[in-house]
NUDO-577370 format. One line per field, with one value per residue (C-alpha): residue number from 1; x, y, z; residue in one letter. Coordinates in steps of 0.1 Angstrom, whole numbers. Each point is the difference from the previous one (the first is absolute). Layout:
BEGIN
k = NUM,... $
X = X,... $
Y = Y,... $
Z = Z,... $
r = A,... $
//
This chain:
BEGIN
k = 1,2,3,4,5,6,7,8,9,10,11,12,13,14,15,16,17,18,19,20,21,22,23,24,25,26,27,28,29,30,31,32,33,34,35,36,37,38,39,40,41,42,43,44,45,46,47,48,49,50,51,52,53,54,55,56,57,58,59,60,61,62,63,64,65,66,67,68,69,70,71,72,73,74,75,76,77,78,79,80,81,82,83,84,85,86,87,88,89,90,91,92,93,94,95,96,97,98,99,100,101,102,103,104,105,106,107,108,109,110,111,112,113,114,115,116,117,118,119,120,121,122,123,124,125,126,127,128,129,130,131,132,133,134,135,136,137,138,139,140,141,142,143,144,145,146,147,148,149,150,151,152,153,154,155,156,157,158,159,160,161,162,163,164,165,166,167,168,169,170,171,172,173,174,175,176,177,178,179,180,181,182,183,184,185,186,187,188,189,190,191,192,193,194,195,196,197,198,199,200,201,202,203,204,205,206,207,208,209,210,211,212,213,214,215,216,217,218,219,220,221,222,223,224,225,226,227,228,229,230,231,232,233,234,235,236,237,238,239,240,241,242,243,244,245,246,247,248,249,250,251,252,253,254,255,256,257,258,259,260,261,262,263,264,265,266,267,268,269,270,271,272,273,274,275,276,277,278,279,280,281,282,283,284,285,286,287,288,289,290,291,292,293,294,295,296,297,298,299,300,301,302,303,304,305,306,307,308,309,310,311,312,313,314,315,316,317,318,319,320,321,322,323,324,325,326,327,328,329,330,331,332,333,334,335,336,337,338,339,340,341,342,343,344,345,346,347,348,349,350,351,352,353,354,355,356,357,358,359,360,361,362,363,364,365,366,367,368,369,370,371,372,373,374,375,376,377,378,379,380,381,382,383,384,385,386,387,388,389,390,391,392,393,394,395,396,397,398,399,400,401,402,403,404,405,406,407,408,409,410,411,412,413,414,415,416,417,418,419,420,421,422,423,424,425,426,427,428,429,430,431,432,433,434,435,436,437,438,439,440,441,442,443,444,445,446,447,448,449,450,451,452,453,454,455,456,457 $
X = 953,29,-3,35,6,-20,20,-4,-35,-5,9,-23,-30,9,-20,-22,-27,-31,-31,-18,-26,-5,-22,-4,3,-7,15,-9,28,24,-3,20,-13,10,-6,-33,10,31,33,32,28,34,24,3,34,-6,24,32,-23,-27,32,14,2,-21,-31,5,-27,-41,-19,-34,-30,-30,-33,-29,-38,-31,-28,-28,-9,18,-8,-33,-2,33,26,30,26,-20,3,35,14,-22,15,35,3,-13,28,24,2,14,22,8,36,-15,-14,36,29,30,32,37,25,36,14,-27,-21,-40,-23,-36,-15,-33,-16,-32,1,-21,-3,-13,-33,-14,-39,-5,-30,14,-23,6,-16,16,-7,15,32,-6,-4,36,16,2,37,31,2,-36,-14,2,20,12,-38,-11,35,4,33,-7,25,27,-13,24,32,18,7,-30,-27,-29,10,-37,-20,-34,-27,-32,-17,-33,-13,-28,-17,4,30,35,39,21,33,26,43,18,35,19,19,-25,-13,-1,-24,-16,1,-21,-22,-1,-14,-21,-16,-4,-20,-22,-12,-6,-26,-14,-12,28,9,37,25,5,35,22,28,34,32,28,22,38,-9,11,28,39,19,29,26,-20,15,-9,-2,-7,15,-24,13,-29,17,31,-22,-15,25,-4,-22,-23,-34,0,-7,-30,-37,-18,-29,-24,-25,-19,3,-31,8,-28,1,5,30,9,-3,22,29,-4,5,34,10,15,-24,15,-11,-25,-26,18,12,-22,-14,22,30,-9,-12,31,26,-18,-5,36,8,-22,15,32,-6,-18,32,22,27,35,9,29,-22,-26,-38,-11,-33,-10,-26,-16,-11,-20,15,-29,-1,35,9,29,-12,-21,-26,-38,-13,-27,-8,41,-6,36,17,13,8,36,18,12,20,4,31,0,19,-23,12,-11,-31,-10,18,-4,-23,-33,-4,39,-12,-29,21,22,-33,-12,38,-6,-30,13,32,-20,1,-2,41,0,-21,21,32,-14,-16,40,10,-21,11,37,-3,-21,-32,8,-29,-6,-9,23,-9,5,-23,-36,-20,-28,-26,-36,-23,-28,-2,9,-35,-12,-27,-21,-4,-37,-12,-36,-3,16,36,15,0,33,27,30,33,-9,34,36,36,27,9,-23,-30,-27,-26,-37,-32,-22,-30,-8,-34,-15,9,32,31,27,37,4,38,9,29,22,24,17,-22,18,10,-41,-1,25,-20,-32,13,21,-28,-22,29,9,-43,-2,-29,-14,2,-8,-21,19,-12 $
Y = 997,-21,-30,-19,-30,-32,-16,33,-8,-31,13,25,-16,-24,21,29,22,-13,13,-32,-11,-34,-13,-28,9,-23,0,-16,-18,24,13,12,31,-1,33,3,0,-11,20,4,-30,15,6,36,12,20,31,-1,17,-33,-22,13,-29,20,-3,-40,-5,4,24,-1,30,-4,20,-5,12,7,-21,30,21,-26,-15,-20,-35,-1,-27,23,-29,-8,28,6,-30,7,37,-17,-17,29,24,-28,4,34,-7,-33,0,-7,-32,-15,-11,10,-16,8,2,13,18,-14,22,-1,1,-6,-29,12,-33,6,-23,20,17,-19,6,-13,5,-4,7,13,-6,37,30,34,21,-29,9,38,-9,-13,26,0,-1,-23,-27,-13,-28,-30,14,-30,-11,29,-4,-34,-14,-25,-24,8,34,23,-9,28,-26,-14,9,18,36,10,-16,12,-7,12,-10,4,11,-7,37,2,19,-17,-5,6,-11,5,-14,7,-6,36,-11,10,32,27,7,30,-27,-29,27,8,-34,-6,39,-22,-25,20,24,-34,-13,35,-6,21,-20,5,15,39,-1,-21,-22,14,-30,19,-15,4,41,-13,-15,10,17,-17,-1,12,36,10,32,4,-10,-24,-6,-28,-23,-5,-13,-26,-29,16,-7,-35,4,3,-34,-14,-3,29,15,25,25,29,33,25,37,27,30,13,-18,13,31,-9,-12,28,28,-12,11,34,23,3,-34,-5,12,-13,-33,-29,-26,-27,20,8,-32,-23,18,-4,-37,5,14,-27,-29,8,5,-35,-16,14,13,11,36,3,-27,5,1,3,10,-16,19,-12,20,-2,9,-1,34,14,17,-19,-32,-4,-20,12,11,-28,-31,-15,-33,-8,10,37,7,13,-1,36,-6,24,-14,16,-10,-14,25,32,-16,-6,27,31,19,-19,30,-8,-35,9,23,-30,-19,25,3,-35,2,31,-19,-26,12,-20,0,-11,-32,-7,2,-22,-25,1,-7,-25,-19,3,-15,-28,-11,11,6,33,-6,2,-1,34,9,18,-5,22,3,20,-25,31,9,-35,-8,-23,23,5,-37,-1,-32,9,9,26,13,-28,3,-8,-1,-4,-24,-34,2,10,-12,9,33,11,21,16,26,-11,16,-6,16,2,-8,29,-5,26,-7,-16,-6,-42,-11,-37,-8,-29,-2,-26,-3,22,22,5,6,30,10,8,16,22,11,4,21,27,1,8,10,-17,-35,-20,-31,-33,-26 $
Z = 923,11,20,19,-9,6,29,20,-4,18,34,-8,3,25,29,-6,15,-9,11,18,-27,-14,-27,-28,-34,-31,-30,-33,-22,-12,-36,-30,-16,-35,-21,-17,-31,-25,12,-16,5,6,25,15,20,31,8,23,25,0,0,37,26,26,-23,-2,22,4,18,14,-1,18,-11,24,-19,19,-16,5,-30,-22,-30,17,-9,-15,11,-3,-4,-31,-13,7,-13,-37,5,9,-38,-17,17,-11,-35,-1,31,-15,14,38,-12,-11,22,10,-19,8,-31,-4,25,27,-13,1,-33,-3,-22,-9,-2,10,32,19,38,34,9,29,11,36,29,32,35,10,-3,-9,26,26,-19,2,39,1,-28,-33,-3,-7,18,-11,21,-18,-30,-12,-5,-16,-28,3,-11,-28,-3,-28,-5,24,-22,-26,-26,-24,23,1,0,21,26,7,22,7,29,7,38,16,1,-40,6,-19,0,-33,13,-25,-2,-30,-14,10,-30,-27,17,24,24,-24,-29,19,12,-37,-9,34,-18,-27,12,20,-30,-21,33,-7,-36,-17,-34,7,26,2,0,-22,9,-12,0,-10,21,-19,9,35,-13,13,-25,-20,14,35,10,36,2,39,25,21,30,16,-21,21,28,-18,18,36,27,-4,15,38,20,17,-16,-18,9,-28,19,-18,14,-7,-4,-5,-3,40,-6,-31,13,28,-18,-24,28,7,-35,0,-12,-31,-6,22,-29,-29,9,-16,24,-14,6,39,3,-12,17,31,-3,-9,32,22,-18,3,32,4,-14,19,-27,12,-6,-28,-22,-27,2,-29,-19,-29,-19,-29,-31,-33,-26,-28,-14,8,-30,-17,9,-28,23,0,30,-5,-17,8,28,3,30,-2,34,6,39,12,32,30,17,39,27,30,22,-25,-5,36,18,-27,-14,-21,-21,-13,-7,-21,-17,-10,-9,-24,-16,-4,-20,-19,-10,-26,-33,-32,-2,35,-4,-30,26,24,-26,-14,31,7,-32,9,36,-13,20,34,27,12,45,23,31,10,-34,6,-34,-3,-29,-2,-11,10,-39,-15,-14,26,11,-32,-7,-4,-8,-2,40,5,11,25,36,-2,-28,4,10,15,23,-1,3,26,-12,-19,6,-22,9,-6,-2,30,20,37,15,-10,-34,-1,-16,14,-12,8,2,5,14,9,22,29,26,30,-31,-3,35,-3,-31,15,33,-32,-19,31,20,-32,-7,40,6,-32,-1,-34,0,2,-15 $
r = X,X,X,X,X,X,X,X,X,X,X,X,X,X,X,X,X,X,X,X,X,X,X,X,X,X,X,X,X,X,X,X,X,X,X,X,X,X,X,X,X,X,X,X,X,X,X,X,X,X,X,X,X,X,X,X,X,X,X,X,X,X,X,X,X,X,X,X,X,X,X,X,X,X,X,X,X,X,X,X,X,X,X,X,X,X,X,X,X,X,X,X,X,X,X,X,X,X,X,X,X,X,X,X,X,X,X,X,X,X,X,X,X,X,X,X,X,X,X,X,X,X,X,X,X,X,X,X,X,X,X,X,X,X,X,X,X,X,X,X,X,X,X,X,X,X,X,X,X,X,X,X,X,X,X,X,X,X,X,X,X,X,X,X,X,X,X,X,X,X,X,X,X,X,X,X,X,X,X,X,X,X,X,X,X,X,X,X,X,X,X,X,X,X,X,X,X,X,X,X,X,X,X,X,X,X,X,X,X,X,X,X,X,X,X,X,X,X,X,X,X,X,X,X,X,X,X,X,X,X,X,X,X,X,X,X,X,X,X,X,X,X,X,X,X,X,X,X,X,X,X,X,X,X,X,X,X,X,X,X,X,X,X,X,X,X,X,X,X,X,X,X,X,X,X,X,X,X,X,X,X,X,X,X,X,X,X,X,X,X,X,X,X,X,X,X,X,X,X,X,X,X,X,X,X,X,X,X,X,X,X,X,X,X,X,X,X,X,X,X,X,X,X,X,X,X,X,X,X,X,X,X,X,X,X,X,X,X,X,X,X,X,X,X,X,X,X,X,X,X,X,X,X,X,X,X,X,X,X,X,X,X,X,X,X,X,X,X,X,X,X,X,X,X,X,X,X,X,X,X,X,X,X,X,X,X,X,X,X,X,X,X,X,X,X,X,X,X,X,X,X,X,X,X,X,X,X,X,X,X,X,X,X,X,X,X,X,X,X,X,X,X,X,X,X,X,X,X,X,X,X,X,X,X,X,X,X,X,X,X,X,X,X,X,X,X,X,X,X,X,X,X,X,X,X,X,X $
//
């Protein structure tokens, strides 16, 4: 999961789509979590991987719970925030902060400061936020995550924020930022997993935490040994002009379907829905843009690496960020005028082309052009956050209605479990864009669906 840089985030949220729904939340004081129990004081050094500038920066999930067939009589922020202490102790590392030593590199100082908390009571109910769509951008966001003061820094600060509000149909909000620094989004849904099974009576998580950062570590001296190409557009192209705008687009399975059938049939029954489904948006957004023929527009997939043989990380139990980028560079003019079964083709090469001495290349290369961001403008970052964890979060009612990314960056998209009104599921994209740019978008994804048409949101 990469996320640009912060100052191409302030434009971003400047004017969205939101759904028209107001209501009052209230919050109690904000809290400090500190683990349950004593910890080990020391100072832990994250890998070249946590230490990229794109990860300088917080992201947001939202997880909404239906308060039926819960735990009855149980005040679920209660319960989280005694669960929240416990899972600290063996995850002791998210209750330090950030420091930065030689080399402007980041370390954690596991002093035991603690995680936000915040308790809160929101004058809604949750099927008045079904009504208007449970997707990014959420009515009244910054209500439901507020933004304590001095919390939303990188430097000595709390490294989570939660908060759980209550609704007034017994239903609840577990809003979520972390630090992208200290994990991935399969390693905070490692810890949220945590949580949840200690609010279900289990004496300890399922899954242990594994650090091992230094195995994502570049060699020394760093040896590339591919040749990645995305890195020589890191100085072109500054984000387009004008104010941003993030809408959701809802895809079932009629569209699916749709999209797939374009395919050749070669691949029409083998390619995965990620793979049709990114090089399409791939094709609408460079459309939406506007890209000049003879130019780049490139795909930036993002992919785990936990388990690859030679990597030496387990396929569970590691929270750091193990995500590697595999980039499909295509000019515009392929992309929109050829065939969408050659671009999926380039997808999938993409994904085949990470292997464990391919993440050691780029990590190498990483180290050698120092902390350099990753988004140009031209850039299409895309990550499946269907399989991430978010989903089986079970608090003590049940699965979430939904789990997934709070919002998203210019350039940067990830695909998010959802279900239609008849309780079907549904493949949720945000996306930001400038606001004629949006425009374009739509009419995009609604022309190449014809006759299918997504809900917009």
């Amino acid at each position: 999961m990469l996320t640009p840089p912060v100052d191409m985030l302030k434009h971003a949220k400047e004017r969205v789509y939101t759904p028209t729904l107001a209501y009052a939340v209230r919050r109690r004081d904000p809290e400090l979590i500190r683990p349950a129990a004593h910890t080990p004081r020391e100072t832990k050094r994250l890998s070249d991987i946590d230490n990229q500038e794109d990860l300088r920066t917080h992201v947001s999930l939202a997880l909404f719970y239906r308060g039926a067939g819960g735990q009855n009589g149980v005040d679920p922020a209660g319960l989280i925030r005694r669960a929240l202490g416990e899972a600290l102790v063996p995850y002791y590392p998210l209750a330090g902060r950030l420091r930065e030593v030689e080399g402007q590199k980041l370390v954690v100082d596991c002093n035991g400061e603690g995680v936000l908390f915040v308790e809160a009571d929101g004058d809604v109910r949750l099927v008045e936020l079904e009504a208007v769509g449970l997707r990014p951008p959420f009515p009244c966001w910054d209500q439901l995550l507020f933004d304590v003061e001095g919390s939303s820094g990188v430097i000595d600060c709390p490294l989570l924020h939660i908060q759980v509000t209550r609704l007034l149909c017994g239903s609840f909000v577990f809003a979520l930022r972390f630090n992208h620094v200290i994990c991935d989004g399969i390693g905070i849904a490692q810890f949220m997993n945590a949580i949840a099974e200690l609010t279900r009576g289990l004496p300890s998580p399922t899954i242990a935490p594994v650090w091992s950062r230094e195995l994502l570590n570049a060699r020394d001296p760093p040896m590339p040994s591919f040749t990645h190409r995305e890195f020589d557009l890191l100085l072109q192209q500054p984000p387009p002009a004008g104010d941003m705008v993030i809408r959701s687009f809802t895809f079932g399975a009629s569209d699916l379907d749709a999209i797939k059938k374009s395919l050749p049939p070669l691949l029409r029954d083998t390619a995965t829905t990620f793979e049709a489904l990114a090089t399409f948006l791939g094709r609408a957004r460079a459309a939406a843009l506007e890209l000049p023929p003879g130019g780049n527009a490139p795909l930036m997939i993002i992919v785990n690496i936990r388990g690859v043989a030679g990597t030496n990380l387990p396929a569970v139990g590691y929270y750091g960020n193990a995500c590697v980028p595999s980039t499909v560079l295509v000019d515009p003019a392929v992309l929109l005028g050829g065939s969408l079964g050659d671009a999926v083709a380039l997808v999938r090469r993409a994904k085949a082309t990470v292997t464990s001495e391919y993440a050691r290349s780029i990590i190498d290369e990483m180290v050698l052009l120092g902390r350099r961001f990753l988004c140009p403008a031209s850039m299409f970052v895309l990550s499946d956050a269907r399989h991430l964890g978010f989903a089986r979060v079970d608090f003590g009612w049940g699965e979430p209605v939904y789990a997934g990314p709070a919002d998203t960056a210019f350039g940067v998209s990830s695909f998010i479990t959802g279900k239609d009104r008849d309780g079907d599921g549904t493949v949720v994209v945000p996306v930001v864009l400038p606001w004629m740019a949006m425009d374009r978008f739509a009419t995009e994804v609604e022309r190449l669906l014809n006759p299918v048409k997504p809900q917009l949101f």
